[in-house]
C-alpha positions as a printed NumPy array, in Angstrom:
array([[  2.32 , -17.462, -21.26 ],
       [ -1.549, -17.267, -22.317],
       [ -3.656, -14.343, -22.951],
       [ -7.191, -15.322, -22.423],
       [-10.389, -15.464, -24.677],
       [-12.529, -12.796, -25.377],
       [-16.04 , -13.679, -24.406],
       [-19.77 , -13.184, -25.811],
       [-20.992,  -9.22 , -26.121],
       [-23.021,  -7.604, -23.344],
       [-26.828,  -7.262, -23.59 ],
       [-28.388,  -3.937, -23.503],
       [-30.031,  -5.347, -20.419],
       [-26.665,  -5.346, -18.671],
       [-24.937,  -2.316, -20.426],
       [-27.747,  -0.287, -18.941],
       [-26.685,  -1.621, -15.522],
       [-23.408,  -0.622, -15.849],
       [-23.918,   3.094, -16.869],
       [-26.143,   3.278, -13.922],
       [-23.547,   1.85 , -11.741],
       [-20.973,   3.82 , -13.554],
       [-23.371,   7.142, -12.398],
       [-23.373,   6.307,  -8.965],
       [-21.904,   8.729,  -6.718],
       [-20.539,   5.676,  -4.594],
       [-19.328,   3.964,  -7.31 ],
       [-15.436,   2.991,  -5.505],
       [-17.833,   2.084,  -2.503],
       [-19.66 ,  -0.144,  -4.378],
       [-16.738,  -1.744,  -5.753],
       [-15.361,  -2.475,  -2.01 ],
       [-19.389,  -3.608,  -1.687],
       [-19.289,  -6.181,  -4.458],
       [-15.161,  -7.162,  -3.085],
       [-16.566,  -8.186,   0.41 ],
       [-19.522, -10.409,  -0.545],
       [-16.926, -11.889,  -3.328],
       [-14.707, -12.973,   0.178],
       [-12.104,  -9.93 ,   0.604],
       [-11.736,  -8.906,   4.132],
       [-10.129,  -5.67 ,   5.098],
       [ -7.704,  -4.152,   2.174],
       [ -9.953,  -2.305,   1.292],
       [ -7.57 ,   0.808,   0.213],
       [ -5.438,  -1.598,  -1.652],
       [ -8.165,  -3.133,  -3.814],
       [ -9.183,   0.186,  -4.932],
       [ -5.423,   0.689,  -5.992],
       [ -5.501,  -2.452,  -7.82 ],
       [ -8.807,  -1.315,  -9.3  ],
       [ -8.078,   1.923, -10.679],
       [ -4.094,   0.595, -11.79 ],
       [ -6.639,  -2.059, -14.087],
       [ -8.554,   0.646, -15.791],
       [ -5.369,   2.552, -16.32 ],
       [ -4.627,   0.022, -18.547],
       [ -7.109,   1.577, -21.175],
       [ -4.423,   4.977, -21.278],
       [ -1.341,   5.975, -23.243],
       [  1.002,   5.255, -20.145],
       [ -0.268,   3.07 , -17.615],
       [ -0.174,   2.9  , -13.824],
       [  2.232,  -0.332, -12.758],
       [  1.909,  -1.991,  -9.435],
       [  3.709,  -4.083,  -6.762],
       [  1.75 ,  -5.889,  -4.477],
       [  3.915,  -6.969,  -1.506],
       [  4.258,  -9.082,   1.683],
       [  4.816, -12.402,   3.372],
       [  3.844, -15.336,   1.992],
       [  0.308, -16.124,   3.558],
       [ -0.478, -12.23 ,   4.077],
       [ -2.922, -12.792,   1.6  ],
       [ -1.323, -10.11 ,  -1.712],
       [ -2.885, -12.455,  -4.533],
       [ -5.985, -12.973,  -3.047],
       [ -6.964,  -9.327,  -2.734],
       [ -6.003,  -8.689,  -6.78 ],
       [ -7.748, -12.052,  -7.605],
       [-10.605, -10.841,  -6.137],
       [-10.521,  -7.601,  -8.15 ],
       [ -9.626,  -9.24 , -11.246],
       [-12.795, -10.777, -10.914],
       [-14.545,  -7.471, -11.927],
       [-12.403,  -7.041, -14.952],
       [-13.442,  -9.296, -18.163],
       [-11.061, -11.895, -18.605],
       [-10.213, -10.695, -22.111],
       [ -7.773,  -7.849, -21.159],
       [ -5.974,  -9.971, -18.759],
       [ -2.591, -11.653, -19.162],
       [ -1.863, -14.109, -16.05 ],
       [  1.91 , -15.195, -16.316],
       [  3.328, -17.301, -13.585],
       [  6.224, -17.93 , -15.213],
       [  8.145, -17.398, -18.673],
       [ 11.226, -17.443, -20.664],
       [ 12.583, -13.891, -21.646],
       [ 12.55 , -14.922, -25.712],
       [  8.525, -15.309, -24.849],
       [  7.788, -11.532, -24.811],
       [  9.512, -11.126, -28.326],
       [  6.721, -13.094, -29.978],
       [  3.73 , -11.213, -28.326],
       [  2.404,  -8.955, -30.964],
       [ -0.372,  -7.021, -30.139],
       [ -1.425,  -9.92 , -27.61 ],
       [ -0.766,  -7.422, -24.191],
       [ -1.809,  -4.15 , -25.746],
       [ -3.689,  -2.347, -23.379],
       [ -3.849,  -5.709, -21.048],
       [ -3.406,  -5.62 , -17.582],
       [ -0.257,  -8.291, -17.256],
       [ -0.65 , -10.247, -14.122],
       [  2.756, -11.77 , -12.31 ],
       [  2.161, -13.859,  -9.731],
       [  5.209, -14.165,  -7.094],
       [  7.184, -11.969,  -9.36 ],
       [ 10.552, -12.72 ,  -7.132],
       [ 10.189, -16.507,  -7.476],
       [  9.169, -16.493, -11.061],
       [ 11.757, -13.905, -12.49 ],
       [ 14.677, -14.558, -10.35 ],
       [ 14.404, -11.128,  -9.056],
       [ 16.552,  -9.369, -10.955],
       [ 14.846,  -7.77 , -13.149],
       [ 11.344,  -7.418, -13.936],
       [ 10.623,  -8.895, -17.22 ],
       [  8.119,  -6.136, -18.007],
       [ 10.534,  -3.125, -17.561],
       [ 11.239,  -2.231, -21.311],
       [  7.746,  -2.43 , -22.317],
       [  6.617,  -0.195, -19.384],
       [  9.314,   2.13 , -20.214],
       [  8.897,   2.321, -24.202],
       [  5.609,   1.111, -25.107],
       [  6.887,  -1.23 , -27.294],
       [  9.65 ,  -4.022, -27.295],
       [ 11.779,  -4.454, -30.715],
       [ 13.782,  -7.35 , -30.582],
       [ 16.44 ,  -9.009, -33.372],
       [ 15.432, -13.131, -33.659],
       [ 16.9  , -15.94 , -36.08 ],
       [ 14.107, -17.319, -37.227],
       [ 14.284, -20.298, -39.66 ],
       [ 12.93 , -20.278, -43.203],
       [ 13.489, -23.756, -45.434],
       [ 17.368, -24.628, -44.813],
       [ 18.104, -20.919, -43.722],
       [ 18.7  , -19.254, -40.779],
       [ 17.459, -15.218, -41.236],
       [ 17.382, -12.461, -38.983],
       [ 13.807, -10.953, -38.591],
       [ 12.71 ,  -7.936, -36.173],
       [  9.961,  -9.419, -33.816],
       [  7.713,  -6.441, -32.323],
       [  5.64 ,  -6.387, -28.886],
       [  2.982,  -3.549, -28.296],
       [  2.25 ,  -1.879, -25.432],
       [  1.283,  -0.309, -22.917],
       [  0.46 ,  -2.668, -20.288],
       [ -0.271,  -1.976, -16.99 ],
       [  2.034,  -4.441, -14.973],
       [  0.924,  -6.104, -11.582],
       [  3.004,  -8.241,  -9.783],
       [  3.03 ,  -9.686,  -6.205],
       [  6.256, -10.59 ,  -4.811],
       [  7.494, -11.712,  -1.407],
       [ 10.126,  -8.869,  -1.047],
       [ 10.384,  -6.1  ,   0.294],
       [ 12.796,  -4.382,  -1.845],
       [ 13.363,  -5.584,  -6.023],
       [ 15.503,  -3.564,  -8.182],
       [ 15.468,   0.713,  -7.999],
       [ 14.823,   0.708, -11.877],
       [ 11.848,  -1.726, -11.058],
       [ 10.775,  -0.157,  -7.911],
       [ 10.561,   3.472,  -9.141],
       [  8.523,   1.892, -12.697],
       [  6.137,   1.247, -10.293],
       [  4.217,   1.772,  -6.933],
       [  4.12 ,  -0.561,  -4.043],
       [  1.199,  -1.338,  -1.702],
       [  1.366,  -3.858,   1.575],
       [ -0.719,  -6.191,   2.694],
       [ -2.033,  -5.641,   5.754],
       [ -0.149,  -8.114,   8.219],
       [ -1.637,  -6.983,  11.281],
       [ -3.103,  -8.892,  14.05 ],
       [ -6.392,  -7.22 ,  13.724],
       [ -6.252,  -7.837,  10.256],
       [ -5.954, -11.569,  11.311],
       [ -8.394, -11.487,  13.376],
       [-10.808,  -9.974,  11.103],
       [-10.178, -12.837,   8.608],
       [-10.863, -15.613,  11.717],
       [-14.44 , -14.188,  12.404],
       [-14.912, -13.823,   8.432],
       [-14.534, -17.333,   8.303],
       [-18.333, -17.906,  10.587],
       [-19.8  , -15.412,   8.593],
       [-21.783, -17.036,   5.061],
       [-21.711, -14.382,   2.531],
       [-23.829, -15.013,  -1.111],
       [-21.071, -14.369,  -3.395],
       [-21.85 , -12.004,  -7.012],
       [-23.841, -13.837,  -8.855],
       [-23.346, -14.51 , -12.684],
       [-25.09 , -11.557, -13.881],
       [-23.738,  -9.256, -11.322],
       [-20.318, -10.023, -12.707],
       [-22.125,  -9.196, -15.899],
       [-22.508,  -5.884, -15.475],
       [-19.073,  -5.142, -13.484],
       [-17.542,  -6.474, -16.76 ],
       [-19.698,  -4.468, -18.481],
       [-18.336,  -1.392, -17.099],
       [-14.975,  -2.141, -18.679],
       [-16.471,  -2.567, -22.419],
       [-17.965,   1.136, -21.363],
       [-14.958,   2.487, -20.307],
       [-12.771,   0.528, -23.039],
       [-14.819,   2.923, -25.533],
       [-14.755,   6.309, -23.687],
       [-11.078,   5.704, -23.121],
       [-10.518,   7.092, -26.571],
       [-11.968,  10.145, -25.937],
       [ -8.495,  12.924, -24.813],
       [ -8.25 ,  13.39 , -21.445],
       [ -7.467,  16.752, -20.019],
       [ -6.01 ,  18.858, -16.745],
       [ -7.133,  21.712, -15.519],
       [ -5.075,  24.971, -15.359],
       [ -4.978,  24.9  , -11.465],
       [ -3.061,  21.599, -11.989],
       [  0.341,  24.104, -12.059],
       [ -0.65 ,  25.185,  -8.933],
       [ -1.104,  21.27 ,  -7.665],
       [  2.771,  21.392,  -9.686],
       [  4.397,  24.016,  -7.601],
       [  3.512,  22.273,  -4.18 ],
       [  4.615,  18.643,  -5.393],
       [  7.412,  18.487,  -2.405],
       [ 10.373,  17.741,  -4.491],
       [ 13.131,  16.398,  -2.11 ],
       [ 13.384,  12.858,  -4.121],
       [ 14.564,  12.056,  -7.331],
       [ 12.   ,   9.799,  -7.685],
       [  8.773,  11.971,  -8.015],
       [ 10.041,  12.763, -11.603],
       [  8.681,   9.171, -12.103],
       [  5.841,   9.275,  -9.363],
       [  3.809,  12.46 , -10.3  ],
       [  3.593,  11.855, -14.051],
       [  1.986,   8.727, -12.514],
       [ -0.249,  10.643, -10.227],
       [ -1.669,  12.938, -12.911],
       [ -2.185,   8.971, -14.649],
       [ -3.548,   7.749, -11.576],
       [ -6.56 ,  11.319, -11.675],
       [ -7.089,  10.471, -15.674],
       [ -7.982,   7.392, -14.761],
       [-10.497,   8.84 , -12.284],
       [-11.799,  11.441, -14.347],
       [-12.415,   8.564, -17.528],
       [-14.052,   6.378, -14.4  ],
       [-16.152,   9.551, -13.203],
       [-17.191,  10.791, -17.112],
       [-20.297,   8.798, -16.726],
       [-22.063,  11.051, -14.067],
       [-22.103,  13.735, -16.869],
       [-25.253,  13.406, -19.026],
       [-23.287,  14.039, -22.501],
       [-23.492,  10.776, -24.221],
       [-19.915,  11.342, -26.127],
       [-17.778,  14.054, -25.269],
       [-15.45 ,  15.145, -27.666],
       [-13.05 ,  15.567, -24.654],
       [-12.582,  14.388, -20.752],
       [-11.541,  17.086, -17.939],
       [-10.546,  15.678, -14.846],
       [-12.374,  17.705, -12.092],
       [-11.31 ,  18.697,  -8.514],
       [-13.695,  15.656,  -7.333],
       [-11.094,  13.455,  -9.807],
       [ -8.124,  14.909,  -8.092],
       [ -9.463,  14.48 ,  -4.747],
       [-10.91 ,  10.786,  -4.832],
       [ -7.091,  10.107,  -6.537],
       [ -5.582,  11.537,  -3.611],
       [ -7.798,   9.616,  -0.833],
       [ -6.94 ,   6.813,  -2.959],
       [ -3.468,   6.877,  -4.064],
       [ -1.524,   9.579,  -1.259],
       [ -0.327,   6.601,   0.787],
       [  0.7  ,   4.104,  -1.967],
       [  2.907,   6.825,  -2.848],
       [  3.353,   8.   ,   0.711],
       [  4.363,   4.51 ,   1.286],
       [  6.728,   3.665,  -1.957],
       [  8.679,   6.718,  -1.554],
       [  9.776,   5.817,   1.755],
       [  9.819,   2.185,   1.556],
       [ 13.658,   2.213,   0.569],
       [ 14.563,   3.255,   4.732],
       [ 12.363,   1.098,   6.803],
       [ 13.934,   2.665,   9.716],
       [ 12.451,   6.043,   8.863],
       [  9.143,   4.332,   9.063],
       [  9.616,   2.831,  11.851],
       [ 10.408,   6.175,  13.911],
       [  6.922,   7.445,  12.393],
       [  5.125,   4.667,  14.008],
       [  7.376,   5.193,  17.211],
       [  5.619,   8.652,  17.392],
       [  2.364,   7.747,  16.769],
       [  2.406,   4.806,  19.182],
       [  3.623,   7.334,  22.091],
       [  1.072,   9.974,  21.172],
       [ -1.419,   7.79 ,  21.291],
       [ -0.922,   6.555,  24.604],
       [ -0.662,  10.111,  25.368],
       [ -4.036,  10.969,  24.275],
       [ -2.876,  12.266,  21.169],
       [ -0.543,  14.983,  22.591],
       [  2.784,  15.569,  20.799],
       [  6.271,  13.445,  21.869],
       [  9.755,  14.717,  22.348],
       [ 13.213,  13.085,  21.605],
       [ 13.51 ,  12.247,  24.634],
       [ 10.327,   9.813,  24.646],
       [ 11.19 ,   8.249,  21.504],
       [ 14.909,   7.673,  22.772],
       [ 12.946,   5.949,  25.776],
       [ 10.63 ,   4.101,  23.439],
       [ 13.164,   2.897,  21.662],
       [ 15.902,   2.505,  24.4  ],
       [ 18.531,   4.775,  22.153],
       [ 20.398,   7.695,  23.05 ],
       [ 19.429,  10.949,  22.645],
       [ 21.649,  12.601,  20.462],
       [ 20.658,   9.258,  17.913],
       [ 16.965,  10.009,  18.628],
       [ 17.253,  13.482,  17.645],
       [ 19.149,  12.504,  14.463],
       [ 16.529,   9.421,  13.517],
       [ 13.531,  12.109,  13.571],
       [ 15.758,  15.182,  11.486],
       [ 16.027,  12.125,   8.549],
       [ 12.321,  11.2  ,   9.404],
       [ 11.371,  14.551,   8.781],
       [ 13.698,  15.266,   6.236],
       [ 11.131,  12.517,   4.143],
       [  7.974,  14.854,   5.923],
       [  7.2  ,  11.239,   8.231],
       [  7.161,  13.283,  10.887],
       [  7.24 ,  17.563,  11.988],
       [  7.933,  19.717,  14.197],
       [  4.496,  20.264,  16.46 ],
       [  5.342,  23.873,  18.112],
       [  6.616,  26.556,  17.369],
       [ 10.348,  27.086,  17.675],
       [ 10.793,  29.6  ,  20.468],
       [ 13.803,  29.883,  23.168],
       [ 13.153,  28.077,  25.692],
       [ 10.406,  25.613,  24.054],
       [ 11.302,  21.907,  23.934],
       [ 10.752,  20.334,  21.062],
       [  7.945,  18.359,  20.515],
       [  6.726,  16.131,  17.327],
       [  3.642,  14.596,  15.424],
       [  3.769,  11.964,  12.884],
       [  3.064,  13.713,   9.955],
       [ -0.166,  12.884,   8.176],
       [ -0.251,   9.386,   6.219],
       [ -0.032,   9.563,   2.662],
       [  0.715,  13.43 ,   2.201],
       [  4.853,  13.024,   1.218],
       [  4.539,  14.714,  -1.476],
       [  1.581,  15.831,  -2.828],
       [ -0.6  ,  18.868,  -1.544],
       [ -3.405,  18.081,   0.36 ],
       [ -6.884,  18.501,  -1.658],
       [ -8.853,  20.646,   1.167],
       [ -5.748,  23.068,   1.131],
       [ -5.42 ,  23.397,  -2.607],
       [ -9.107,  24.001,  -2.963],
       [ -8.837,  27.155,  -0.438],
       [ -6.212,  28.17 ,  -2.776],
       [ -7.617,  27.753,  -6.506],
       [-11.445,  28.16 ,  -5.612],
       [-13.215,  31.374,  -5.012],
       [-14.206,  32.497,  -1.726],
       [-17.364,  31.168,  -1.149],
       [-17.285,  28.13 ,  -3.017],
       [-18.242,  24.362,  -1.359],
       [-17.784,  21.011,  -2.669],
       [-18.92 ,  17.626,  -2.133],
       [-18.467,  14.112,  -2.709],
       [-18.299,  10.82 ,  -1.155],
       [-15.293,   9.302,   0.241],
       [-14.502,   6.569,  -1.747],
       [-13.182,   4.238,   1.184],
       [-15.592,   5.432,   3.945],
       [-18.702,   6.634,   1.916],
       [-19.401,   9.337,   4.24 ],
       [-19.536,  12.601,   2.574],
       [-16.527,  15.19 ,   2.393],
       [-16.744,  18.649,   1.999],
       [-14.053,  21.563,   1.34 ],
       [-14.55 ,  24.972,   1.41 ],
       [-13.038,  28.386,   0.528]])
């Protein structure tokens, strides 16, 4: 296990760069910008996951992250590639360890971001070797240590937090790990395939040593401001009362959302002109751009235990699509997926008990029952246009930029 060096200071040249990058409206879009020429191809929404779980480092309780699929599907390359924006100073790399190694760790990991590579092949799998310190903050361990001829018993301290990324080749790793942490895929698709063949004709100038300058700069900038308290808004309860609640698990997974809009909000503080706010307040913009970020990833990790469930939602979009986008009935997916009935009708009540897919009409006598897949990454958290019609004044508009698409989005009341 080796933490690595910290490096030279920045120039003012460079810091200037970075709070002028840091200002930019398109900021997240630049970061997928400065991704593609450094050789990442498609993933996009999953590098800014791994982006923004980075900077959470710099908080009180960090965001932790599983990065998952086949071997080959390409899961370390895409956080490599972001890693290369983040100073090599607050990363820990581990590819492999022995569990008496994290007693001896000091203040070595605080607020690092701790790097497992092929977490399932390192660890054994059975249980992350991270957990206690993402749970507590801290690890306080009991070691013989010798001194002279004597054996003594000394307490050995490790400080957190730490925000925790790991790839691993399974699907599934421990609940107690799994719900410590979200899970992204890679994208395994043909297209996706195909869009790394034709990448590979394509010469791209990579960042060049000063451009990775200033993207490291931007973590020295936000290493400072992250001292500075960050707080919600009082329409946040509002945000509270329409978390869908049907899983145990969101106990874990909002507290991580609101993490997941800090981080944001301490990423977005530079577009303010005050030089050092005494305090940080994330903004509806923050909670948005976390949403358009983030909704799937947790979308995605709160169904991931029942694959099956998934499945049926693709099932229904597949047939609606080839119905021009009209809605399906059980008796299409029981064709699609050569089942009975009665066993298509039950697959879409669990489906929809987990809000993968609803009910598209209105349940009248005589109607037959037709479905939609519901909308990607909306399981359990309220969707930002329709809180904004609810908090916001009549009247009221806002804008911003998409951070995957860079097109602009606007809400109104």
């Amino acid at each position: 296990m080796k933490v690595k060096k910290k490096h030279s200071s920045v120039s003012r040249a460079t810091r200037k760069d970075a709070i002028l990058l840091l200002r930019s409206p398109r900021f997240f879009c630049r970061i997928l910008e400065a991704l593609r020429r450094e050789g990442l191809v498609g993933e996009e929404q999953n590098a800014l996951v791994v982006y923004v779980v980075a900077v959470s480092r710099l908080l009180s309780r960090p965001l932790n992250l599983f990065v998952k699929g086949h071997s080959s599907s390409g899961k370390n390359h895409t956080v490599r590639k972001v890693l290369r924006l983040i100073p090599a100073e607050y990363i820990c790399e581990i590819t492999n360890s022995s569990a008496r190694a994290w007693d001896y760790m000091g203040r070595q990991l605080q607020h690092k971001i701790v790097f497992f590579q092929e977490e399932s092949v390192a660890f054994g799998g059975k249980q992350h070797p991270g957990r206690l310190l993402i749970s507590e903050n801290r690890l306080e361990r009991l070691v013989t240590v010798r001194q002279g001829a004597q054996f003594m018993t000394k307490k050995q301290v490790t400080e957190g937090p730490v925000a925790c990324i790991s790839t691993t080749t399974r699907d599934h790793l421990q609940v107690d790990d799994e719900t410590r942490h979200l899970s992204v895929w890679a994208d395994e698709s043909p297209a996706q395939t195909a869009r790394i063949v034709r990448a590979q004709l394509t010469d791209v100038a990579p960042l060049g040593k000063e451009e990775i300058r200033v993207w490291h700069a931007v973590q020295e900038l936000l290493a400072e401001r992250s001292r500075v308290p960050i707080r919600l808004p009082s329409w946040f309860e509002f945000v509270a009362k329409k978390v869908w609640t049907g899983d145990v698990r969101i106990r874990r997974y909002f507290p991580a959302f609101i993490e997941a809009c800090k981080t944001v909000c301490l990423i977005r503080s530079f577009r303010s002109d005050e030089r050092n706010p005494k305090s940080l307040h994330v903004t509806f913009r923050d909670y948005a751009i976390a949403t358009l970020i983030f909704a799937h990833a947790f979308s995605k990790s709160l169904t991931s235990i029942d694959e099956r469930n998934m499945e049926l939602r693709e099932c229904v979009l597949r047939i609606s699509s080839n119905k021009g986008g009209h809605p399906v009935s059980a008796q299409e997916v029981a064709s699609e997926l050569s089942i009975p009935l009665h066993e298509a009708y039950e697959r879409i009540r669990r489906a929809a008990k987990q809000k993968l897919v609803r009910r598209a009409n209105l349940p009248k006598r005589g109607n037959k029952k037709l479905f939609r897949a519901a909308e990607a990454g909306n399981a359990f958290l309220p969707h930002p246009k329709y809180v904004f019609k609810e908090v916001m004044g009549a009247g009221r508009q806002l804008r911003f930029v998409h951070p995957l698409t860079g097109k602009a989005v606007i809400f109104s009341s």
